[in-house]
C-alpha positions in Angstrom: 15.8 -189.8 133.5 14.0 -188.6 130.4 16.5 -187.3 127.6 15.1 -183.6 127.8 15.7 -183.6 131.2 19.2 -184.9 131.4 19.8 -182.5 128.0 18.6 -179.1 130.4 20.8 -180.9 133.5 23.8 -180.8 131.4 23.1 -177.2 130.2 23.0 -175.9 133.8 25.7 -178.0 135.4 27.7 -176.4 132.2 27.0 -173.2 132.9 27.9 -173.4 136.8 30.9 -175.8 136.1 32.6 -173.2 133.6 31.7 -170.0 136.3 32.8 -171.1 139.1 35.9 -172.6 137.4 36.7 -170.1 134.7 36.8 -172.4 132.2 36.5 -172.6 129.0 34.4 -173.8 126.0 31.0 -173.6 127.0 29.5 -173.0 123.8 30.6 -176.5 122.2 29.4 -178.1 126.1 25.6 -176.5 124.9 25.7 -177.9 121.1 26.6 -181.0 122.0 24.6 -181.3 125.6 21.1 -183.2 123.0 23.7 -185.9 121.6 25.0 -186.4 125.3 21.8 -186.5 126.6 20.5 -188.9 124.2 23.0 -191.5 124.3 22.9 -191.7 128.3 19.0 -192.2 128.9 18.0 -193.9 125.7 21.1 -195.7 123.9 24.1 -196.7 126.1 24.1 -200.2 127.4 26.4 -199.4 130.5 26.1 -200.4 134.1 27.2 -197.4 136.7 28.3 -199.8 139.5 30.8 -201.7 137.3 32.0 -198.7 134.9 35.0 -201.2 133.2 32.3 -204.5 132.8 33.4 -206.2 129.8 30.3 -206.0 127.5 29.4 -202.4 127.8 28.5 -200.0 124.9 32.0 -197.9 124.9 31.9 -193.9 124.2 34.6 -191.6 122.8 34.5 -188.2 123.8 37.0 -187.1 120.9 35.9 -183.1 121.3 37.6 -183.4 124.5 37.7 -179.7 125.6 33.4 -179.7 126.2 34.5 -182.5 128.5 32.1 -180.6 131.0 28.6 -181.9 129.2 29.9 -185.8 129.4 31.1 -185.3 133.3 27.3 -183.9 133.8 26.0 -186.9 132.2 27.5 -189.4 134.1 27.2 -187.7 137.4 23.3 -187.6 136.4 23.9 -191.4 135.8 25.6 -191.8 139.6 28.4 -192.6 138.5 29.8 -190.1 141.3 28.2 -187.5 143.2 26.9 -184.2 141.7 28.5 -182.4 144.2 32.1 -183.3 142.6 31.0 -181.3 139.4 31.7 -178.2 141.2 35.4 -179.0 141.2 35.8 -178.8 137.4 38.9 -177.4 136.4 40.0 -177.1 140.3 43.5 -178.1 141.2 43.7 -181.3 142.2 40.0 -181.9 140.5 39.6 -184.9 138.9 37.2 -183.0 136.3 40.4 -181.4 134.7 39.3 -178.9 131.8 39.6 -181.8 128.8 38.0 -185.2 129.3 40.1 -187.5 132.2 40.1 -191.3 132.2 40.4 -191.1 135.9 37.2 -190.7 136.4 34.8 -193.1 136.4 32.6 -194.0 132.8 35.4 -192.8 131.1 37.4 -194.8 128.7 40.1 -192.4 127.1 41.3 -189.2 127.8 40.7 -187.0 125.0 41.2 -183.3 123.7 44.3 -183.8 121.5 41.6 -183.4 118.8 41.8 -186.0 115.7 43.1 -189.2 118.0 39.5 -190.1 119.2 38.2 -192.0 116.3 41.6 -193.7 115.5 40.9 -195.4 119.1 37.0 -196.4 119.0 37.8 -197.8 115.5 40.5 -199.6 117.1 38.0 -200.8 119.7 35.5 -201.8 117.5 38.0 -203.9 115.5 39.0 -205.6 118.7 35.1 -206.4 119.1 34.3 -207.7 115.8 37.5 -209.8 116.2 36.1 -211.0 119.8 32.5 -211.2 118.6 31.0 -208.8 121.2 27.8 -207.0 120.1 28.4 -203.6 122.5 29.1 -200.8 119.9 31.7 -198.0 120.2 29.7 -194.3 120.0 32.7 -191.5 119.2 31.5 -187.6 119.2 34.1 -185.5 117.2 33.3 -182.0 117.1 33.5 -180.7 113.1 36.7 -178.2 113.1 38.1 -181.6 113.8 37.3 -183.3 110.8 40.4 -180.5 109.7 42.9 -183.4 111.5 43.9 -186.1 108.7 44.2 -189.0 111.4 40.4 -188.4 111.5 40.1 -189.5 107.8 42.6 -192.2 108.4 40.1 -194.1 110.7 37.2 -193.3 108.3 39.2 -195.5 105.6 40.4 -198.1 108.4 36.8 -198.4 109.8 35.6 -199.0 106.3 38.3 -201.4 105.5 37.1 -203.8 107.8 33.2 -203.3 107.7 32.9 -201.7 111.4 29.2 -201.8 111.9 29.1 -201.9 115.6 31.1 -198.5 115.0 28.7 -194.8 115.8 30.4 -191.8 115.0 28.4 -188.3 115.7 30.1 -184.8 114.4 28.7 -182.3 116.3 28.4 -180.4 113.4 28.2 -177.0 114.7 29.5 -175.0 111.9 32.3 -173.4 114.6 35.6 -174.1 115.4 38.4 -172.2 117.5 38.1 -168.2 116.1 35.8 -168.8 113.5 33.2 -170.3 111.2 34.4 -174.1 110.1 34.2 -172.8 106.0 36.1 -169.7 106.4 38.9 -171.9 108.6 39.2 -175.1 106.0 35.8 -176.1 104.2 34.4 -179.2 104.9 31.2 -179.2 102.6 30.5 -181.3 100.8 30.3 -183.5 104.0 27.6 -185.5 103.5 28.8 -187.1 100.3 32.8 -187.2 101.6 31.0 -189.8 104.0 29.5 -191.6 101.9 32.1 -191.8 99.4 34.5 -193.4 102.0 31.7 -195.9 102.8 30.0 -195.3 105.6 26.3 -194.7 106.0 25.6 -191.4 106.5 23.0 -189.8 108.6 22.3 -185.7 108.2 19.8 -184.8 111.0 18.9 -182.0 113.4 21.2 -183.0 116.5 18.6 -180.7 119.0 15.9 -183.2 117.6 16.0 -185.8 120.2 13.5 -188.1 118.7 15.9 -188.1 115.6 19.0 -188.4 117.3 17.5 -191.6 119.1 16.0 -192.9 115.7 19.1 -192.9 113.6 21.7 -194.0 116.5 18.9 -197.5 117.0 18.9 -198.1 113.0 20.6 -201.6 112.0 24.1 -201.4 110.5 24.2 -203.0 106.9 27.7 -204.1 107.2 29.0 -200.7 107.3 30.5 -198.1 110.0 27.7 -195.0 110.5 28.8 -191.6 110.8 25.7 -189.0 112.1 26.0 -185.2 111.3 24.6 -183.6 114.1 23.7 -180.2 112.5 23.9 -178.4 115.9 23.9 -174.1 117.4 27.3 -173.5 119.2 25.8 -171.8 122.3 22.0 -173.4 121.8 20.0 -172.5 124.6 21.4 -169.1 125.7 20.5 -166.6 123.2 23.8 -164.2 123.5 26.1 -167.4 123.3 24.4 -169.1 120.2 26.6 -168.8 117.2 28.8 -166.2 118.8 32.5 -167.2 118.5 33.5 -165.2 121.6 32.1 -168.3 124.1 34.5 -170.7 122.7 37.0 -169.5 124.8 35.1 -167.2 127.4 33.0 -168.5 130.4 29.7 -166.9 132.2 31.1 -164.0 134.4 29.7 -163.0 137.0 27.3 -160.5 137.1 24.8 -160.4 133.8 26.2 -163.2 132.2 25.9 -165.7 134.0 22.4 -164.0 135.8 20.7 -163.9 131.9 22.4 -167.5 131.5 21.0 -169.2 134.0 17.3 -166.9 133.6 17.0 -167.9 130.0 17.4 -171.8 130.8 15.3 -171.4 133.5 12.0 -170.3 130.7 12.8 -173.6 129.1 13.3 -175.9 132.4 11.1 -179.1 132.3 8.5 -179.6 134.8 10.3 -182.1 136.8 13.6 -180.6 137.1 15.4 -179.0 140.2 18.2 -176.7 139.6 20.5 -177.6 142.8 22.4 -174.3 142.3 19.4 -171.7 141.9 16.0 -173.4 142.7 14.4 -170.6 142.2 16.1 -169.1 139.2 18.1 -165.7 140.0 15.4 -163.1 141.8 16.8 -159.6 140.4 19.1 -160.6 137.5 21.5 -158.1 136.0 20.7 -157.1 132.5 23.4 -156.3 130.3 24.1 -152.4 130.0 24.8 -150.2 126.5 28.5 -150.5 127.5 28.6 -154.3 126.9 29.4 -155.9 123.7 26.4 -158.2 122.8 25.6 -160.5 119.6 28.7 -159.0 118.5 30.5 -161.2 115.4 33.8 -162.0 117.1 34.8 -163.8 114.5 38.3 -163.9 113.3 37.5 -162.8 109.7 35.4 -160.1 110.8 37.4 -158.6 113.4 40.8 -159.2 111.6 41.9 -156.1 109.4 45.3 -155.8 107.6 47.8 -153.6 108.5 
Protein backbone atom coordinates (compact mmCIF):
# COMPACT_ATOMS: atom_id res chain seq x y z
CA UNK A 1 0.00 0.00 0.00
CA UNK A 2 1.15 3.44 -1.14
CA UNK A 3 2.21 5.81 1.88
CA UNK A 4 -0.66 8.35 1.08
CA UNK A 5 -2.99 5.76 1.29
CA UNK A 6 -1.99 3.99 4.40
CA UNK A 7 -1.46 7.91 5.85
CA UNK A 8 -5.64 8.62 4.98
CA UNK A 9 -6.37 4.79 6.36
CA UNK A 10 -4.79 5.76 9.65
CA UNK A 11 -6.64 9.12 9.69
CA UNK A 12 -10.07 7.34 9.37
CA UNK A 13 -9.50 4.22 11.48
CA UNK A 14 -8.47 7.20 14.12
CA UNK A 15 -11.30 9.00 13.84
CA UNK A 16 -13.73 5.85 14.27
CA UNK A 17 -11.34 4.13 16.83
CA UNK A 18 -11.59 7.29 19.21
CA UNK A 19 -15.81 7.63 18.54
CA UNK A 20 -16.80 4.67 19.16
CA UNK A 21 -14.41 4.29 22.15
CA UNK A 22 -14.40 7.69 23.68
CA UNK A 23 -11.02 7.96 23.71
CA UNK A 24 -8.69 10.22 23.70
CA UNK A 25 -5.87 12.05 21.83
CA UNK A 26 -6.88 12.19 18.41
CA UNK A 27 -5.16 15.14 17.47
CA UNK A 28 -1.51 13.80 18.16
CA UNK A 29 -3.00 10.18 16.25
CA UNK A 30 -3.52 12.90 12.90
CA UNK A 31 0.05 14.73 13.23
CA UNK A 32 1.78 11.86 13.47
CA UNK A 33 -0.52 9.47 11.00
CA UNK A 34 2.48 10.80 7.63
CA UNK A 35 5.52 9.56 9.86
CA UNK A 36 3.43 6.25 10.60
CA UNK A 37 2.57 5.88 7.29
CA UNK A 38 5.84 6.30 5.90
CA UNK A 39 7.74 4.04 7.91
CA UNK A 40 5.25 1.06 7.21
CA UNK A 41 5.01 1.09 3.34
CA UNK A 42 8.40 2.48 2.37
CA UNK A 43 11.11 1.99 5.39
CA UNK A 44 10.50 -0.91 7.89
CA UNK A 45 12.17 -4.12 7.11
CA UNK A 46 9.53 -6.33 9.07
CA UNK A 47 7.88 -9.57 8.14
CA UNK A 48 3.92 -9.70 9.45
CA UNK A 49 3.83 -13.47 9.71
CA UNK A 50 6.83 -13.69 12.15
CA UNK A 51 6.32 -10.29 14.10
CA UNK A 52 9.37 -11.28 16.83
CA UNK A 53 12.00 -12.63 13.66
CA UNK A 54 15.35 -11.79 14.85
CA UNK A 55 16.58 -9.37 12.16
CA UNK A 56 13.71 -6.98 11.80
CA UNK A 57 13.84 -3.10 11.78
CA UNK A 58 12.50 -2.50 15.51
CA UNK A 59 9.99 0.73 16.19
CA UNK A 60 9.40 2.59 19.44
CA UNK A 61 6.23 4.19 19.78
CA UNK A 62 7.48 6.41 22.76
CA UNK A 63 4.18 9.07 22.28
CA UNK A 64 2.36 6.15 23.56
CA UNK A 65 -1.15 7.76 24.09
CA UNK A 66 -1.67 8.23 19.84
CA UNK A 67 -1.12 4.48 20.14
CA UNK A 68 -4.38 4.38 17.83
CA UNK A 69 -2.31 5.56 14.41
CA UNK A 70 0.41 2.62 14.94
CA UNK A 71 -2.52 -0.13 15.77
CA UNK A 72 -4.02 1.23 12.18
CA UNK A 73 -0.79 0.67 10.65
CA UNK A 74 -0.17 -2.69 11.41
CA UNK A 75 -3.66 -3.80 10.98
CA UNK A 76 -3.27 -2.22 7.37
CA UNK A 77 0.00 -4.40 7.37
CA UNK A 78 -2.24 -7.82 8.41
CA UNK A 79 -0.77 -8.16 11.17
CA UNK A 80 -4.41 -8.77 12.65
CA UNK A 81 -7.68 -8.16 11.29
CA UNK A 82 -9.15 -4.61 10.78
CA UNK A 83 -12.08 -5.55 12.31
CA UNK A 84 -10.20 -5.79 15.92
CA UNK A 85 -9.56 -1.88 15.56
CA UNK A 86 -13.00 -1.31 16.50
CA UNK A 87 -12.31 -2.66 19.98
CA UNK A 88 -9.87 0.15 20.93
CA UNK A 89 -10.13 1.21 24.29
CA UNK A 90 -12.90 -1.65 24.98
CA UNK A 91 -12.59 -3.67 28.07
CA UNK A 92 -10.89 -6.57 27.61
CA UNK A 93 -9.51 -5.01 24.06
CA UNK A 94 -6.25 -5.70 23.43
CA UNK A 95 -5.95 -2.07 21.75
CA UNK A 96 -5.93 -0.55 25.27
CA UNK A 97 -5.88 3.49 25.00
CA UNK A 98 -1.70 3.63 25.16
CA UNK A 99 0.42 1.37 23.02
CA UNK A 100 0.21 -2.65 24.31
CA UNK A 101 3.06 -5.12 23.59
CA UNK A 102 0.40 -7.69 23.50
CA UNK A 103 -0.36 -7.17 20.40
CA UNK A 104 1.33 -8.27 17.57
CA UNK A 105 4.33 -5.76 15.78
CA UNK A 106 4.67 -4.32 18.93
CA UNK A 107 7.84 -4.29 20.83
CA UNK A 108 7.24 -2.15 24.08
CA UNK A 109 4.51 -0.80 25.77
CA UNK A 110 4.71 2.79 25.90
CA UNK A 111 2.90 6.03 27.19
CA UNK A 112 4.98 6.69 30.40
CA UNK A 113 6.36 9.45 28.13
CA UNK A 114 10.39 9.93 28.32
CA UNK A 115 11.24 5.95 28.72
CA UNK A 116 10.93 5.24 24.92
CA UNK A 117 14.21 6.39 23.72
CA UNK A 118 16.14 5.09 26.80
CA UNK A 119 14.98 1.54 25.36
CA UNK A 120 15.59 1.70 21.41
CA UNK A 121 19.05 3.22 22.35
CA UNK A 122 19.39 0.30 24.46
CA UNK A 123 18.35 -1.86 21.55
CA UNK A 124 20.51 -0.41 19.14
CA UNK A 125 23.52 -0.79 21.53
CA UNK A 126 22.60 -4.47 21.77
CA UNK A 127 22.78 -4.53 17.75
CA UNK A 128 25.88 -2.77 17.24
CA UNK A 129 27.40 -5.12 19.89
CA UNK A 130 25.67 -8.22 17.93
CA UNK A 131 26.57 -6.72 14.55
CA UNK A 132 22.93 -6.77 13.16
CA UNK A 133 22.28 -4.06 10.41
CA UNK A 134 18.12 -3.69 11.37
CA UNK A 135 17.88 -0.14 12.76
CA UNK A 136 15.72 0.96 15.81
CA UNK A 137 13.05 3.90 14.53
CA UNK A 138 11.67 5.71 18.01
CA UNK A 139 8.73 8.53 17.48
CA UNK A 140 8.67 10.80 20.67
CA UNK A 141 6.11 13.40 20.46
CA UNK A 142 7.92 17.05 21.43
CA UNK A 143 6.17 18.08 24.99
CA UNK A 144 8.21 14.99 25.66
CA UNK A 145 11.52 16.24 24.99
CA UNK A 146 10.37 18.17 28.63
CA UNK A 147 11.33 14.54 30.35
CA UNK A 148 15.31 14.55 31.24
CA UNK A 149 15.61 10.61 30.63
CA UNK A 150 14.93 11.67 27.00
CA UNK A 151 18.22 13.77 26.99
CA UNK A 152 19.92 11.02 28.97
CA UNK A 153 19.63 8.65 25.84
CA UNK A 154 20.56 11.46 23.45
CA UNK A 155 24.11 11.61 25.40
CA UNK A 156 24.14 7.65 25.73
CA UNK A 157 23.25 7.12 22.01
CA UNK A 158 26.01 9.60 21.17
CA UNK A 159 28.40 7.98 23.46
CA UNK A 160 28.60 4.95 21.63
CA UNK A 161 28.12 6.23 17.91
CA UNK A 162 24.47 4.64 17.48
CA UNK A 163 23.99 4.98 13.69
CA UNK A 164 21.61 2.22 13.11
CA UNK A 165 19.65 4.51 15.76
CA UNK A 166 16.27 6.87 13.98
CA UNK A 167 14.66 9.09 16.20
CA UNK A 168 11.55 11.27 14.75
CA UNK A 169 9.85 14.15 17.21
CA UNK A 170 6.71 14.65 16.01
CA UNK A 171 7.22 18.13 16.47
CA UNK A 172 3.83 19.42 16.64
CA UNK A 173 4.32 22.46 18.66
CA UNK A 174 1.39 21.00 21.28
CA UNK A 175 1.56 19.27 24.36
CA UNK A 176 -1.13 18.37 27.15
CA UNK A 177 -3.13 22.14 27.67
CA UNK A 178 -1.09 24.09 25.64
CA UNK A 179 1.56 25.29 23.17
CA UNK A 180 5.15 23.39 23.80
CA UNK A 181 6.95 27.25 24.35
CA UNK A 182 4.39 28.57 26.69
CA UNK A 183 4.72 24.97 28.75
CA UNK A 184 8.83 24.63 28.87
CA UNK A 185 10.68 26.03 25.61
CA UNK A 186 12.40 23.81 23.59
CA UNK A 187 13.83 26.16 20.75
CA UNK A 188 16.53 26.18 19.91
CA UNK A 189 15.93 22.49 18.94
CA UNK A 190 17.66 22.10 16.08
CA UNK A 191 21.04 23.11 17.31
CA UNK A 192 20.41 21.34 21.13
CA UNK A 193 20.62 18.26 18.54
CA UNK A 194 23.35 18.87 17.01
CA UNK A 195 25.25 20.06 19.88
CA UNK A 196 24.81 16.57 21.65
CA UNK A 197 25.92 14.91 18.38
CA UNK A 198 23.52 13.63 16.39
CA UNK A 199 22.69 14.53 12.85
CA UNK A 200 19.89 16.50 12.65
CA UNK A 201 17.21 16.54 10.12
CA UNK A 202 14.36 19.69 10.19
CA UNK A 203 11.76 18.79 7.60
CA UNK A 204 8.02 19.02 6.90
CA UNK A 205 6.74 15.66 8.62
CA UNK A 206 3.30 15.92 6.12
CA UNK A 207 5.88 15.83 3.27
CA UNK A 208 6.05 12.21 2.60
CA UNK A 209 8.74 12.32 -0.09
CA UNK A 210 10.94 14.05 2.64
CA UNK A 211 10.14 11.99 5.38
CA UNK A 212 11.20 8.93 3.15
CA UNK A 213 14.39 10.82 1.89
CA UNK A 214 15.90 11.66 5.14
CA UNK A 215 14.84 8.30 7.14
CA UNK A 216 16.99 6.22 3.75
CA UNK A 217 20.17 8.74 4.19
CA UNK A 218 23.45 6.79 5.37
CA UNK A 219 24.52 7.34 9.01
CA UNK A 220 28.09 8.88 9.25
CA UNK A 221 28.84 7.25 12.49
CA UNK A 222 26.36 9.10 14.32
CA UNK A 223 22.68 8.53 15.85
CA UNK A 224 19.91 10.79 13.60
CA UNK A 225 17.25 12.60 15.20
CA UNK A 226 14.30 14.00 12.48
CA UNK A 227 12.15 16.99 13.58
CA UNK A 228 8.95 16.27 12.05
CA UNK A 229 7.51 19.84 11.97
CA UNK A 230 3.85 18.53 12.10
CA UNK A 231 -0.30 20.26 12.61
CA UNK A 232 -1.77 18.68 15.83
CA UNK A 233 -5.26 17.81 14.24
CA UNK A 234 -3.83 17.90 10.32
CA UNK A 235 -6.49 16.90 8.19
CA UNK A 236 -9.65 18.07 10.01
CA UNK A 237 -9.87 21.73 9.87
CA UNK A 238 -11.70 22.30 13.49
CA UNK A 239 -9.05 19.93 15.23
CA UNK A 240 -5.83 21.46 13.64
CA UNK A 241 -3.92 23.35 16.21
CA UNK A 242 -6.77 23.43 18.57
CA UNK A 243 -5.68 22.19 22.07
CA UNK A 244 -9.23 21.01 23.01
CA UNK A 245 -8.74 17.46 20.84
CA UNK A 246 -5.91 16.48 22.93
CA UNK A 247 -8.17 15.19 25.26
CA UNK A 248 -11.62 15.20 23.54
CA UNK A 249 -12.83 12.56 20.84
CA UNK A 250 -15.40 13.03 17.69
CA UNK A 251 -18.92 13.05 19.22
CA UNK A 252 -21.45 12.10 17.73
CA UNK A 253 -23.45 14.18 15.81
CA UNK A 254 -21.37 17.15 13.83
CA UNK A 255 -18.24 16.23 14.92
CA UNK A 256 -17.63 13.29 13.95
CA UNK A 257 -20.25 13.86 10.63
CA UNK A 258 -17.70 17.08 9.42
CA UNK A 259 -14.76 14.66 10.51
CA UNK A 260 -15.23 12.11 8.53
CA UNK A 261 -16.81 14.56 5.36
CA UNK A 262 -13.70 16.64 5.40
CA UNK A 263 -11.34 13.38 4.99
CA UNK A 264 -13.57 12.17 2.66
CA UNK A 265 -12.61 15.56 0.02
CA UNK A 266 -9.01 14.40 0.43
CA UNK A 267 -9.58 10.45 0.13
CA UNK A 268 -7.23 8.90 -2.61
CA UNK A 269 -8.71 7.23 -5.51
CA UNK A 270 -8.16 3.78 -4.47
CA UNK A 271 -9.26 3.91 -1.05
CA UNK A 272 -12.52 2.28 0.60
CA UNK A 273 -13.59 3.67 3.80
CA UNK A 274 -15.02 0.26 5.49
CA UNK A 275 -17.08 2.34 8.02
CA UNK A 276 -18.83 4.96 5.60
CA UNK A 277 -18.29 3.99 1.88
CA UNK A 278 -20.03 6.57 0.88
CA UNK A 279 -19.09 9.35 3.11
CA UNK A 280 -21.98 10.58 5.59
CA UNK A 281 -25.17 11.56 3.13
CA UNK A 282 -26.81 14.54 5.31
CA UNK A 283 -23.96 15.53 7.74
CA UNK A 284 -24.78 17.76 10.68
CA UNK A 285 -23.14 21.14 10.57
CA UNK A 286 -22.09 22.72 13.63
CA UNK A 287 -24.74 25.33 14.97
CA UNK A 288 -23.98 29.19 16.50
CA UNK A 289 -24.29 27.43 19.94
CA UNK A 290 -21.06 25.38 19.46
CA UNK A 291 -17.74 26.46 20.36
CA UNK A 292 -15.52 26.25 17.14
CA UNK A 293 -11.68 27.20 16.39
CA UNK A 294 -11.92 28.40 19.81
CA UNK A 295 -8.16 28.77 21.55
CA UNK A 296 -8.59 26.39 24.41
CA UNK A 297 -5.42 26.79 25.43
CA UNK A 298 -4.40 26.95 28.95
CA UNK A 299 -2.82 30.37 28.81
CA UNK A 300 -5.64 31.80 27.12
CA UNK A 301 -8.44 30.53 28.98
CA UNK A 302 -6.63 30.68 32.47
CA UNK A 303 -7.36 34.17 34.31
CA UNK A 304 -6.18 34.94 37.91
CA UNK A 305 -8.35 35.20 40.60
Amino acid sequence: MKSKELAWKIRRHGIEMTHLSGGSHIGAILSVADIVAVLYSDILKFDNKNPKWRDRDRIIFSKGHAGAAIYAALAENNFFEVEELKTHYQDGSRLSGHVSHYLPGIDLSTGSLGHGLSVASGMAYVGKKDKKDYKIFCILGDGELNEGSVWEAIMFANHYSLDNLVAIVDRNKMQSLDFCEKTIKLDPLKEKFKNFGWNVYDIDGHNHEELEKVMKLQRNGKPTIIIANTIKGKGISFMENNILWHYRFPHKGWEYDQAVTELHKIKPENVIDIYTPNGIENPKYPTEKDEVNKDCTLSATWKKI
